[in-house]
C-alpha positions as a LaTeX table, in Angstrom:
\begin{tabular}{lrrr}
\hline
Residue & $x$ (\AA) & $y$ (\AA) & $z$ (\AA) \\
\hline
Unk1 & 83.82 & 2.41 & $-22.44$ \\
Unk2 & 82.78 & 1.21 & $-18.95$ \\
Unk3 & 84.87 & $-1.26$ & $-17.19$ \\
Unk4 & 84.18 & $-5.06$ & $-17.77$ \\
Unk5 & 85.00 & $-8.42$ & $-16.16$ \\
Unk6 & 87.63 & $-10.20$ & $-18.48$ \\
Unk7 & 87.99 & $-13.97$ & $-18.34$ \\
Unk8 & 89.38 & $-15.11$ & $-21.87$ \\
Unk9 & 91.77 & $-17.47$ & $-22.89$ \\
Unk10 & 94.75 & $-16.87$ & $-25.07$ \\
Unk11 & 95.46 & $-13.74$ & $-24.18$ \\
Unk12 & 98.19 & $-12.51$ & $-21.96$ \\
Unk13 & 96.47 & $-11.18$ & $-18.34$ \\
Unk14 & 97.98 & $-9.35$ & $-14.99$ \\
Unk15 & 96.70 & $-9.21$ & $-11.62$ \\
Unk16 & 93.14 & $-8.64$ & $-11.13$ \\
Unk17 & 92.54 & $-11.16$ & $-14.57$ \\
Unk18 & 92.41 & $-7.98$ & $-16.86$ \\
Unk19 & 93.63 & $-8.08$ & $-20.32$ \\
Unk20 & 96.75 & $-5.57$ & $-20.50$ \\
Unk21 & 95.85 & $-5.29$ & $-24.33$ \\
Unk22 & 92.73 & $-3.58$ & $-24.06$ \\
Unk23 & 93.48 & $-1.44$ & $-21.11$ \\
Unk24 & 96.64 & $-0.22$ & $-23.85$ \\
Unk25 & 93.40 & $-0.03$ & $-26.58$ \\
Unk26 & 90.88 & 1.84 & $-24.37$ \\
Unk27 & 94.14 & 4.00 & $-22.86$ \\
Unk28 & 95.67 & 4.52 & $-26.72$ \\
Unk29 & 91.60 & 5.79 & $-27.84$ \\
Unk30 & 91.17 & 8.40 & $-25.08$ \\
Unk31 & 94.31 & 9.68 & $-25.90$ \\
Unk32 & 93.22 & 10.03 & $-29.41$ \\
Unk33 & 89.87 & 12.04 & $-28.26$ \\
Unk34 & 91.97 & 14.59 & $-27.05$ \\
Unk35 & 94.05 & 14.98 & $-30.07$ \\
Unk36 & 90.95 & 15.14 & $-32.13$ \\
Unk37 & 89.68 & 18.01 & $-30.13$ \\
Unk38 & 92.86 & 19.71 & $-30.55$ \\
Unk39 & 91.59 & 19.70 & $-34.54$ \\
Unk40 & 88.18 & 21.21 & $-33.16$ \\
Unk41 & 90.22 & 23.87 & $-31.05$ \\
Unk42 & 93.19 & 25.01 & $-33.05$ \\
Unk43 & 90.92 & 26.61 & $-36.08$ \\
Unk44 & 92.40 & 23.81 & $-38.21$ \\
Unk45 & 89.08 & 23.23 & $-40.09$ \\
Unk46 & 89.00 & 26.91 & $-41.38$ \\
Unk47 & 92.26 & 27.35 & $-42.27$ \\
Unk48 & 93.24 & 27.05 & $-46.02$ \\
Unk49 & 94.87 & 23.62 & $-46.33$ \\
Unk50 & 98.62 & 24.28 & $-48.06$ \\
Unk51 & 101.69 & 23.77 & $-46.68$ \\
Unk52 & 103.76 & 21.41 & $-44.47$ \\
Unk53 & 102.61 & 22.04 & $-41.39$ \\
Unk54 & 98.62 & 21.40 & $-42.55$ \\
Unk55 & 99.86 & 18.55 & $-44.52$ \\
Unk56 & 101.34 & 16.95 & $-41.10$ \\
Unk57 & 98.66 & 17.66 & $-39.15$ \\
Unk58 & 96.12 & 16.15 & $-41.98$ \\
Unk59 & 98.16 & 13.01 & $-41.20$ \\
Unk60 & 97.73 & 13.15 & $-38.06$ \\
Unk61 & 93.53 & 14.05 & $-38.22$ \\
Unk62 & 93.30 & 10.95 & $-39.73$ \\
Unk63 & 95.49 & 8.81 & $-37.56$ \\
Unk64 & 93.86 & 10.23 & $-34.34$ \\
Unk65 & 89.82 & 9.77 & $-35.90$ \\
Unk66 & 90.38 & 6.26 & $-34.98$ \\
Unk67 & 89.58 & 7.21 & $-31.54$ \\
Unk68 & 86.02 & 6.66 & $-31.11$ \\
Unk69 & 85.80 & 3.70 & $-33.97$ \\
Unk70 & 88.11 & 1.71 & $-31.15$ \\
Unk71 & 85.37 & 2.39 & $-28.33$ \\
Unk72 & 83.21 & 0.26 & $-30.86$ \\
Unk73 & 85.43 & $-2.38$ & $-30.90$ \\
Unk74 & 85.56 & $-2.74$ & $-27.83$ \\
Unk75 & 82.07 & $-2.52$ & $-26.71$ \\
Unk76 & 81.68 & $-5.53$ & $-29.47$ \\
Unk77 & 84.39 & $-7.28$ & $-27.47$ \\
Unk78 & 83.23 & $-6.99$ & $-24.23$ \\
Unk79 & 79.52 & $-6.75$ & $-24.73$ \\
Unk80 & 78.73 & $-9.44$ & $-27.39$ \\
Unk81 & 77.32 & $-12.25$ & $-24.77$ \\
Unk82 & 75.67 & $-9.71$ & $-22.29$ \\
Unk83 & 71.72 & $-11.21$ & $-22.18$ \\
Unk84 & 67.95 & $-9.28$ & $-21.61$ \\
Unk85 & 68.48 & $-8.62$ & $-18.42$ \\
Unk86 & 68.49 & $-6.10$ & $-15.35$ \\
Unk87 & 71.69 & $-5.90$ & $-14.57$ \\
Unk88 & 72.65 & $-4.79$ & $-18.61$ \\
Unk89 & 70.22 & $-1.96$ & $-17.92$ \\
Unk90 & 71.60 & $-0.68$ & $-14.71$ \\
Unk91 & 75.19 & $-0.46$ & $-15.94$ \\
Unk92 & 74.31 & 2.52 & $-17.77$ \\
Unk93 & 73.48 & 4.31 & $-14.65$ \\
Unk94 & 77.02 & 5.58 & $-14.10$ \\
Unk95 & 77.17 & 6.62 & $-17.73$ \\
Unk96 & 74.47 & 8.51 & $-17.62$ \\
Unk97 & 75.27 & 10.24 & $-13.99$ \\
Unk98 & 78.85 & 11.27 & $-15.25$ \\
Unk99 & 77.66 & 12.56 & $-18.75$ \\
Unk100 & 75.06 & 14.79 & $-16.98$ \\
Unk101 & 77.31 & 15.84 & $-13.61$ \\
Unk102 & 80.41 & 16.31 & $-15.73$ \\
Unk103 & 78.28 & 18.40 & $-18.23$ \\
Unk104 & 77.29 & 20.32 & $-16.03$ \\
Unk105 & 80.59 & 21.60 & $-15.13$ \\
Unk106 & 80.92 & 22.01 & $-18.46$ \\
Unk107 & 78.50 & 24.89 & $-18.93$ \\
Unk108 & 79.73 & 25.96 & $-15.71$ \\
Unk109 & 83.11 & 26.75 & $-16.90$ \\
Unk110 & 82.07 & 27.54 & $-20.57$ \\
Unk111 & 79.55 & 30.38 & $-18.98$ \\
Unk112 & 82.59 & 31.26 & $-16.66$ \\
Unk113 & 84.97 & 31.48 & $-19.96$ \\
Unk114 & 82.80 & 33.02 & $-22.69$ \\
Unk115 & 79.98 & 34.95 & $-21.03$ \\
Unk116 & 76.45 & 33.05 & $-20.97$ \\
Unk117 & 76.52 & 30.59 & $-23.32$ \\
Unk118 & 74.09 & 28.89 & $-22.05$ \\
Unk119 & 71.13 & 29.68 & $-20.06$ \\
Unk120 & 69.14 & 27.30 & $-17.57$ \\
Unk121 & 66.73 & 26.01 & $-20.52$ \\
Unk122 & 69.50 & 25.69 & $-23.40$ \\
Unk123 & 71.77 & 23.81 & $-20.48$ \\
Unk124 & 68.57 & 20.98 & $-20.46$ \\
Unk125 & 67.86 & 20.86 & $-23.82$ \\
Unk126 & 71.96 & 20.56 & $-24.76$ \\
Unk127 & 72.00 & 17.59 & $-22.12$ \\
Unk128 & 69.00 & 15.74 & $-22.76$ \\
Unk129 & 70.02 & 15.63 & $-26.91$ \\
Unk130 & 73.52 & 15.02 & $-25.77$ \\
Unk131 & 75.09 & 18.45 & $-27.38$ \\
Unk132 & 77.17 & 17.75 & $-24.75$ \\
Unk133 & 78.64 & 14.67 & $-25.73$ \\
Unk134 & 77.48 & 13.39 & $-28.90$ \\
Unk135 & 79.12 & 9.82 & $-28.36$ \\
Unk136 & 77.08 & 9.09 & $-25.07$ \\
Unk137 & 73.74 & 9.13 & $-27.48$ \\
Unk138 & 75.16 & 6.77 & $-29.95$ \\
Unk139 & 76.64 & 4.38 & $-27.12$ \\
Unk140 & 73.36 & 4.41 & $-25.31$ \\
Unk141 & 71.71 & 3.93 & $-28.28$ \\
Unk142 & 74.19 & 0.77 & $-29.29$ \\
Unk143 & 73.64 & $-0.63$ & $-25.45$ \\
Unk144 & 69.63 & $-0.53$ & $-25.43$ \\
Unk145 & 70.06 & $-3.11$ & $-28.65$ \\
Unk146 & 73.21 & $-5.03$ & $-27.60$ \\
Unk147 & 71.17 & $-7.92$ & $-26.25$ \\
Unk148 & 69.22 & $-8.22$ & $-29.66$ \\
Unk149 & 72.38 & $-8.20$ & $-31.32$ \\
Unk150 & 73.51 & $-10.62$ & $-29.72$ \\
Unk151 & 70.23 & $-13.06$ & $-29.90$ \\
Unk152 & 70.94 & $-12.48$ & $-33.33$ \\
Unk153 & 74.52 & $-12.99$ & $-33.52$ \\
Unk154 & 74.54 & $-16.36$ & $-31.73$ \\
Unk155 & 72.14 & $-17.52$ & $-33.90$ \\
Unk156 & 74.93 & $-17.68$ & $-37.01$ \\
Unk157 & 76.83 & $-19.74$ & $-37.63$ \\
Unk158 & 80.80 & $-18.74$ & $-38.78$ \\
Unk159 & 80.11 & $-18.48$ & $-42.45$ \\
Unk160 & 76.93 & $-16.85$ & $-41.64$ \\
Unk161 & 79.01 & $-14.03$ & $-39.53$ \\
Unk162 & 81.18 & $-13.66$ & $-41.93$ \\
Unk163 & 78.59 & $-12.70$ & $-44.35$ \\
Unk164 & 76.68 & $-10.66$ & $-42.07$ \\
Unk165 & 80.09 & $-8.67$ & $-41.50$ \\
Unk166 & 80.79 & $-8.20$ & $-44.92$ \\
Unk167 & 77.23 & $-7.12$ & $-46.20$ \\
Unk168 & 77.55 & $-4.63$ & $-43.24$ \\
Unk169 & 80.85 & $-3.41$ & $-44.93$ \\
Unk170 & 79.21 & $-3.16$ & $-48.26$ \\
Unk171 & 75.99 & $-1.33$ & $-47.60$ \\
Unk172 & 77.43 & 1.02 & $-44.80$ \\
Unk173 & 81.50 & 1.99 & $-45.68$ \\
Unk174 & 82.17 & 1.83 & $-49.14$ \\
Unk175 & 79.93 & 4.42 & $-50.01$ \\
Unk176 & 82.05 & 7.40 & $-49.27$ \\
Unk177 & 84.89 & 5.83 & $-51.26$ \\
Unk178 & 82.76 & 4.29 & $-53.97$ \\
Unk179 & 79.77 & 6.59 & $-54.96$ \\
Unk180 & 79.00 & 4.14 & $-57.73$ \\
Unk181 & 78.19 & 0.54 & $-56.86$ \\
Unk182 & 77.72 & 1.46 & $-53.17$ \\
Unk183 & 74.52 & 2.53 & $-51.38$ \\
Unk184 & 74.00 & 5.88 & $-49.41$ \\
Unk185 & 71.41 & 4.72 & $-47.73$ \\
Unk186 & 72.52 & 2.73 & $-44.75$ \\
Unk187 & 75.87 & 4.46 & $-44.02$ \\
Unk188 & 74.47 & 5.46 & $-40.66$ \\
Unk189 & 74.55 & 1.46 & $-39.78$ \\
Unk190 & 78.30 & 1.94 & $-39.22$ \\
Unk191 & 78.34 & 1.40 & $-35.78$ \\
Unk192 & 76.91 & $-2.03$ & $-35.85$ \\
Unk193 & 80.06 & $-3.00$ & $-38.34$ \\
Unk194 & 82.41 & $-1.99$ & $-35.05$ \\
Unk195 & 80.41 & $-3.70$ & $-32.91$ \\
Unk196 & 80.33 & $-6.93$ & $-35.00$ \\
Unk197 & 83.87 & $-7.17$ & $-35.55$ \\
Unk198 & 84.38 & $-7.05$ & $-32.03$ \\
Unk199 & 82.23 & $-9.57$ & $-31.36$ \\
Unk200 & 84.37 & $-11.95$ & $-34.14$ \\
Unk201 & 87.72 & $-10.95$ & $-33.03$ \\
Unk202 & 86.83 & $-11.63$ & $-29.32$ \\
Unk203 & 85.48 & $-15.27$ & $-30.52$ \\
Unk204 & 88.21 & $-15.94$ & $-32.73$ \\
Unk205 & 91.27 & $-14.38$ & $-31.75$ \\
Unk206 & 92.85 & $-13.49$ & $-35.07$ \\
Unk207 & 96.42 & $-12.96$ & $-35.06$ \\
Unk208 & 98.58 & $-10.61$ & $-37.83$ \\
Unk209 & 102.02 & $-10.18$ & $-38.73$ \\
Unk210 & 102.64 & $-6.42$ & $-36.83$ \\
Unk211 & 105.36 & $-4.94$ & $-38.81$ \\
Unk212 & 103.42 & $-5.61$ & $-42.11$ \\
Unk213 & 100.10 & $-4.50$ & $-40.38$ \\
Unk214 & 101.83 & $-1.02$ & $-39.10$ \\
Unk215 & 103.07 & $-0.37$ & $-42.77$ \\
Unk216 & 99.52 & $-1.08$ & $-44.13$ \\
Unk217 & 98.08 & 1.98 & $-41.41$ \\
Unk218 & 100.60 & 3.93 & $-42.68$ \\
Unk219 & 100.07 & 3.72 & $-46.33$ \\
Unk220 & 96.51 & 3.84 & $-45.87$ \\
Unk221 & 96.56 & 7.19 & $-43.36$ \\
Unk222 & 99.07 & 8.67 & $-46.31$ \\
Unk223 & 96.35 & 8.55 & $-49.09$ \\
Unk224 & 94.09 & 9.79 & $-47.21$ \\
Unk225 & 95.98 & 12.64 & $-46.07$ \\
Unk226 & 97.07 & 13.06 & $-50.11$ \\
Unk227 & 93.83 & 12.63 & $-51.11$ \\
Unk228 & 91.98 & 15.27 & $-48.73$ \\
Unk229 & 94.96 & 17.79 & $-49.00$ \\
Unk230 & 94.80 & 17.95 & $-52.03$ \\
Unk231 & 90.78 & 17.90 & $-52.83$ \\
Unk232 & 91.01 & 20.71 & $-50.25$ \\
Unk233 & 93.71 & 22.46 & $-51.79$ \\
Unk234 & 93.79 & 26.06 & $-51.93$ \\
Unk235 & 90.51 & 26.12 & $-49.47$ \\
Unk236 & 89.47 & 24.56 & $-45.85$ \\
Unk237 & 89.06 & 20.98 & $-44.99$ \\
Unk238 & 86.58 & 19.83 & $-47.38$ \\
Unk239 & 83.99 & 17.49 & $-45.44$ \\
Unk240 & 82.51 & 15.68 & $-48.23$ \\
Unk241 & 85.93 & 13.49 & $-48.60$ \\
Unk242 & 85.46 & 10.56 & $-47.00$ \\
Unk243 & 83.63 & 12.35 & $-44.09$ \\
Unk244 & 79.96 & 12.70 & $-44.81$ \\
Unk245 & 78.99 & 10.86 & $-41.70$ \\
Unk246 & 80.41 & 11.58 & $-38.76$ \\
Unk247 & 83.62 & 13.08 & $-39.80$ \\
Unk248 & 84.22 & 9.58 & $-41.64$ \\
Unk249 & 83.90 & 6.96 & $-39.00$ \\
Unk250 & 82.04 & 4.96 & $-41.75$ \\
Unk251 & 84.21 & 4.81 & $-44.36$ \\
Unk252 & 86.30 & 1.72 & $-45.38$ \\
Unk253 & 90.04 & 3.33 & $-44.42$ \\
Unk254 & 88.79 & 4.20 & $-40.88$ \\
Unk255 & 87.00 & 0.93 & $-40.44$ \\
Unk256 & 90.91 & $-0.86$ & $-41.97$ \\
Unk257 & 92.75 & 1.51 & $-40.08$ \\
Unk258 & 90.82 & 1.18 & $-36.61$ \\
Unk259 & 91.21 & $-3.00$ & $-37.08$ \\
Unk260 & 94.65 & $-2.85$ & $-37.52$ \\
Unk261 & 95.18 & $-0.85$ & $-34.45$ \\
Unk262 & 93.02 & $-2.95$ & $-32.70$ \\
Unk263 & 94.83 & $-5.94$ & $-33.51$ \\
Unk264 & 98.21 & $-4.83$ & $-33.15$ \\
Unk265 & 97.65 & $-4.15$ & $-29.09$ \\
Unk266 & 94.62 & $-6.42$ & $-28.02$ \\
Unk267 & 97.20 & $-9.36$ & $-27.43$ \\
Unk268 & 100.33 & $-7.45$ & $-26.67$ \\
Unk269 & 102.22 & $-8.40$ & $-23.47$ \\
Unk270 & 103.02 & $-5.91$ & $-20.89$ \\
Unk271 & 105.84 & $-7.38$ & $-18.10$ \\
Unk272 & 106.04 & $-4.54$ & $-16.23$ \\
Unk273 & 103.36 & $-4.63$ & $-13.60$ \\
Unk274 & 103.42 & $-1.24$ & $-12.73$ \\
Unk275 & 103.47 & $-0.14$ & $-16.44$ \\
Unk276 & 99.80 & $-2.36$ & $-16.70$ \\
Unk277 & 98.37 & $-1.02$ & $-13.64$ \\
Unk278 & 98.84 & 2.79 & $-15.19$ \\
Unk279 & 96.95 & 1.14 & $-18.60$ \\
Unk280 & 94.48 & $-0.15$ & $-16.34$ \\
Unk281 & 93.65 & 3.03 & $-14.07$ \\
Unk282 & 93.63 & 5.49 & $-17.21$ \\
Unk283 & 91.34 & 2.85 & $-18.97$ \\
Unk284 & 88.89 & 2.30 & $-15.77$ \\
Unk285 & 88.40 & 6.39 & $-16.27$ \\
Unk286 & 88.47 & 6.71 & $-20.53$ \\
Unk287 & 84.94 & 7.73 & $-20.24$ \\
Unk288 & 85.10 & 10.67 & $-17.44$ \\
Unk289 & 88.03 & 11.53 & $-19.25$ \\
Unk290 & 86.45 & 11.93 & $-22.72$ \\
Unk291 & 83.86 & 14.27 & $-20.70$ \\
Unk292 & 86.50 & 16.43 & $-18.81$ \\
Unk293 & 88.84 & 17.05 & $-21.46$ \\
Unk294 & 86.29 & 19.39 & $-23.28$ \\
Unk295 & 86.42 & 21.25 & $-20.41$ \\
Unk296 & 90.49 & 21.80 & $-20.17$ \\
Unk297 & 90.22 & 22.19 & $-23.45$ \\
Unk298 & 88.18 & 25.40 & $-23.31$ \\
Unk299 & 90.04 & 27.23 & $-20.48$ \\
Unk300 & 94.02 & 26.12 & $-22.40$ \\
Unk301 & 92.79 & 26.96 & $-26.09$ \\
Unk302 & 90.88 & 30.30 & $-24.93$ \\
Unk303 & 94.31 & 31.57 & $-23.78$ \\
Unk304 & 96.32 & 29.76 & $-26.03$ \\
Unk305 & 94.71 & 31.93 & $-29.08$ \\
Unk306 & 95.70 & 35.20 & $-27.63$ \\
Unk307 & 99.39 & 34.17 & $-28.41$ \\
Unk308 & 98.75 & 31.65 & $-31.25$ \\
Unk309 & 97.39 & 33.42 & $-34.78$ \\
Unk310 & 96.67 & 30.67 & $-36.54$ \\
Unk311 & 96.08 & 27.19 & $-37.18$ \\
Unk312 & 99.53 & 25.93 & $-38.97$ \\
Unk313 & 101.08 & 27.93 & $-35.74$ \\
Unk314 & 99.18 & 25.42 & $-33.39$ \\
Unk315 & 101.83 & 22.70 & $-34.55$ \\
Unk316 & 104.57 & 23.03 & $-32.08$ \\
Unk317 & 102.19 & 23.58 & $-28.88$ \\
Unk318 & 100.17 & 20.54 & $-30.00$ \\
Unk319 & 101.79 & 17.68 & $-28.02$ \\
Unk320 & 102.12 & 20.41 & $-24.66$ \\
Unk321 & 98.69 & 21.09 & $-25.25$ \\
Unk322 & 97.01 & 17.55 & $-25.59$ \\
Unk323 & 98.97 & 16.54 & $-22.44$ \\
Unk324 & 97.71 & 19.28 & $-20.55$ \\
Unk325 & 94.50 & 18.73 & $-21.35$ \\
Unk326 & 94.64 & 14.95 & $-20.95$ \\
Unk327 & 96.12 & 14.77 & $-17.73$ \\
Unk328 & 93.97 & 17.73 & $-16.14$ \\
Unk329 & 90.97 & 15.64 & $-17.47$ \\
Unk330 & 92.83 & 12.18 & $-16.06$ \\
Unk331 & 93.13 & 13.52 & $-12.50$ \\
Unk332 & 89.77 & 15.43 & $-12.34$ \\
Unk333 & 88.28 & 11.72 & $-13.49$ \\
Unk334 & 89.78 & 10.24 & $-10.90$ \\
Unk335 & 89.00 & 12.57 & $-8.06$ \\
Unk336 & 85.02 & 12.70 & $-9.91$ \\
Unk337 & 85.68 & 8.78 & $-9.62$ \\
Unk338 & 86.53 & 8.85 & $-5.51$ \\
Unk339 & 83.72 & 10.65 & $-5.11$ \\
Unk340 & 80.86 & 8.61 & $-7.16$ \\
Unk341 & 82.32 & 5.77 & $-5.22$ \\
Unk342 & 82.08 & 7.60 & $-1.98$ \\
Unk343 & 78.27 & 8.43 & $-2.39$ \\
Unk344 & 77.65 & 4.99 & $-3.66$ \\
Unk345 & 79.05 & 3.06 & $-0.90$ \\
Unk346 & 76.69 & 5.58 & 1.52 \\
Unk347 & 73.78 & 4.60 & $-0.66$ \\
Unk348 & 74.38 & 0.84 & $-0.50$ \\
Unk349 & 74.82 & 1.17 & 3.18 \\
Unk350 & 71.45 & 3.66 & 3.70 \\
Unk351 & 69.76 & 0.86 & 1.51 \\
Unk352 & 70.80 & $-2.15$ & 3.76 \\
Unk353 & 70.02 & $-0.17$ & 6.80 \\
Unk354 & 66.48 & 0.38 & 5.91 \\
Unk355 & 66.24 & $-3.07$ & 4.91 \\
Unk356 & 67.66 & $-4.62$ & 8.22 \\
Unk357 & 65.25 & $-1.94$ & 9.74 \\
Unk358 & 61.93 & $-2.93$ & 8.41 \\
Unk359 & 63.35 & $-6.71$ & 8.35 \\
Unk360 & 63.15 & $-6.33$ & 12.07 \\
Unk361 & 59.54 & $-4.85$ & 12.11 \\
Unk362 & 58.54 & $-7.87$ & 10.30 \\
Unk363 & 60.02 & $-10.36$ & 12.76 \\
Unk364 & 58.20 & $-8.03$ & 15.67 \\
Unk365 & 54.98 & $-8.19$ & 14.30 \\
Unk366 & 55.05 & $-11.81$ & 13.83 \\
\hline
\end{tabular}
């Protein structure tokens, strides 16, 4: 989710080299984040699941839990030739120092909304196991082995990849669907499938017919919708469908529906340079976004459920409210952004300072 240096052929680029696809992928993921929190917020997961209005917004849970299976992607995409080396290390410095300033404001405003909900020693515990943000655990996690990976992963050759990718698949998604021939055991090994994939797509470059590809995601998102509506009918969401690790992130129609998306935009072609540079500054931001939007979130759905009863009610308000939330977390993320920036460029210039200054001792003493 942090911003990367793109220099690859084949693929359609604006100014600065980007790659307008994967700004639209990174953009298109964030935006899903905040729809899936709208899920979290609305009561939807207690609500009995009957009706039309449950039944669209089933479709759209499933559609929108794409979201952080595309960050995966991505960090396969970008990250598969990064080496053992300092510099891999100290690029999750501003990950960390926005997940722990940003969640701070967080229990700021949740304490400020709700009462104490946290006090000084829940607020360190809930940031140092990443309550806070889940995803920023499993991403660190992922980018303290990305250079093994990748030993590993350069050490195949194509055939080997390919078998590597679809063992992965076997032992780690089909489980959920398949209870029979398919391990439990390893479904936690999910994120390495993402990462993986990205790694072959960005080598290979696979292209797909679109309109064919776009019916496929919507066949697929429509029996899972069917199949969870009516498993739950009559009662809430059931987790156990398809969801019994990490909401589903694992299982084999997230991991088909999440490449399709991916492929669909990662080469697409964006003319308008002013429509790429708005891809590009969202993207540069997806991650302080992701952060702040929990925050919006709290203050619009605490006052949106004094005039909202219940869930199926949400569905009207749920575009209005996913926009408000997304663009009070863009502009916060880019003001958090200035002023990260800001600080660093003091620090830099502190640092060379004292290093012209006791450069110039040396040369006196001698």
């Amino acid at each position: 989710m942090n911003k990367e240096e793109m220099n690859l052929e084949n693929i359609p680029k604006t100014r600065n080299e980007r790659i307008p696809g994967l700004d639209v992928i990174r953009t298109v993921a964030t935006f899903f984040v905040v729809c899936i929190h709208f899920y979290l917020n609305c009561g939807y997961y207690s609500a009995p699941m009957e009706g039309t209005a449950m039944f669209v917004m089933t479709y759209g849970r499933w559609l929108f839990l794409i979201c952080v299976p595309l960050f995966l992607l991505l960090t396969g995409y970008f990250k598969s030739n990064k080496k053992l080396c300092k510099e891999h290390y100290k690029s999750l410095i501003p990950i960390l120092t926005a997940y722990v300033v940003i969640s701070v404001i967080k229990i700021i405003a949740s304490n400020h909304i709700y009462g104490t909900v946290y006090t000084f020693s829940d607020a360190i515990r809930n940031i140092l196991n990443y309550q806070m943000a889940w995803y920023v655990g499993l991403y660190i996690s992922l980018m303290l082995l990305v250079p093994f990976l990748n030993i590993m992963w350069h050490a195949l050759d194509l055939k080997q990849k390919q078998v590597l990718m679809i063992s992965l698949l076997f032992i780690s998604t089909l489980y959920p669907l398949i209870k029979v021939i398919a391990p439990s055991y390893w479904q936690m090994l999910y994120p390495l499938v993402y990462y993986f994939m990205g790694a072959y797509i960005k080598e290979r470059q696979p292209k797909i017919k679109k309109g064919l590809a776009i019916l496929i995601l919507f066949v697929i998102v429509m029996a899972e919708t069917i199949g969870v509506y009516y498993y739950s009918r009559g009662v809430s969401f059931k987790w156990d469908f398809l969801g019994s690790v990490d909401n589903g992130y694992n299982a084999l129609p997230v991991v088909a529906c999440t490449v399709i998306v991916f492929l669909c935009l990662y080469d697409i072609k964006i003319k308008t340079r002013f429509v790429a540079w708005i891809f590009e500054k969202i993207s540069s931001v997806s991650f302080e976004i992701y952060l702040f939007a929990g925050i919006f979130d709290a203050y619009l759905y605490f006052y949106a459920k004094r005039y909202i009863m219940d869930a199926p009610s949400f569905l009207p308000y749920f575009l209005p409210l996913v926009l408000l939330s997304f663009v009070g977390a863009a502009i916060a993320s880019f003001l958090y952004q200035w002023v990260y920036r800001t600080v660093e460029k003091k620090i830099v210039k502190c640092n060379e300072k004292r290093l012209m200054k006791k450069h110039n001792r040396e040369l006196l003493n001698k």
